[in-house]
N, C-alpha and C positions, 0 to 999 in steps of 0.2 A: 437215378432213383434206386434207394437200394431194394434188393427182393424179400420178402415174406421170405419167413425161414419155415420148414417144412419140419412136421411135428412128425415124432415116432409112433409112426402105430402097431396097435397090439397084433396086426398082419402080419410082420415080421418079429416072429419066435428065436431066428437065430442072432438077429440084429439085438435084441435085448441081451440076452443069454452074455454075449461078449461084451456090451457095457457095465450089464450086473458083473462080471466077474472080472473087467478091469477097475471098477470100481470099487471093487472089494480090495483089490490092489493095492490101491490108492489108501485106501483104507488101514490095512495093515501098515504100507510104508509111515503111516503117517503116528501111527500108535507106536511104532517103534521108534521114530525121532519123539515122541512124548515122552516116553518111557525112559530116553536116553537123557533128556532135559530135565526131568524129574529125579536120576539119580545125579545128576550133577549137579542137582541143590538140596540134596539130601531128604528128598521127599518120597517117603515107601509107601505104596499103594500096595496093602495086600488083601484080604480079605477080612470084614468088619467081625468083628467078635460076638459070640451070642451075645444075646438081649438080656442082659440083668434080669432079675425076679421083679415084678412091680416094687417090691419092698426097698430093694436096693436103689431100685430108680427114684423115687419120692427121697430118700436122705440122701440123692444126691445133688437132690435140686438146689439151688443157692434161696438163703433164708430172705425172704422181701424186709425192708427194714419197713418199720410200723412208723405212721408217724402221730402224732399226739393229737388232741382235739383240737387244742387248741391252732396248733399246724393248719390242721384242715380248714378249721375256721378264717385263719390269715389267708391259705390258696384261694378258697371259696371269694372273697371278699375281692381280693386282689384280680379275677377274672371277673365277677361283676362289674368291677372298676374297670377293667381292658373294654369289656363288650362295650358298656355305657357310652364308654369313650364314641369305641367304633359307630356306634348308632348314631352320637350325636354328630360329629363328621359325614356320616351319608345322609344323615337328612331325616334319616328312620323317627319315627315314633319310639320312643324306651320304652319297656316293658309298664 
């Protein structure tokens, strides 16, 4: 039968202290094979650029395409029709 594994307690200050800091280790090693996979596909991570003015950010939002009423009207229609559908299949009562 295997044993209960024995949890770290905060009793031992020096026992953490060298996990934190091999895991930091671990840590960095790990950032610098990122960093080395990341220039071998030409991906640069550097620091994000200030924040545009509000003004600049609104024109550079992409333009929503409008669509007609008539549009509306056929989507509207065409989803009553799905739902209908669906009610009538479950058994439901339609609106």
């Amino acid at each position: 039968m295997a044993r209960p594994r024995k949890t770290i307690s905060a009793a031992d200050p020096a026992l953490l202290a060298a996990a934190l800091e091999g895991l930091e280790l671990q840590k960095a090693r790990l950032e610098g094979q990122i960093s080395a996979v990341r220039a071998a596909l030409g991906i640069r991570r550097g620091r994000p650029a200030a924040a545009p003015p509000a003004e600049a950010a609104e024109a550079a939002k992409p333009q929503r395409r409008k669509l007609s009423a008539a549009a509306r009207k056929r989507i509207a229609a065409a989803q009553k029709k799905r739902w209908a559908d669906y009610r009538k299949k479950k058994g439901g009562s339609a609106d």
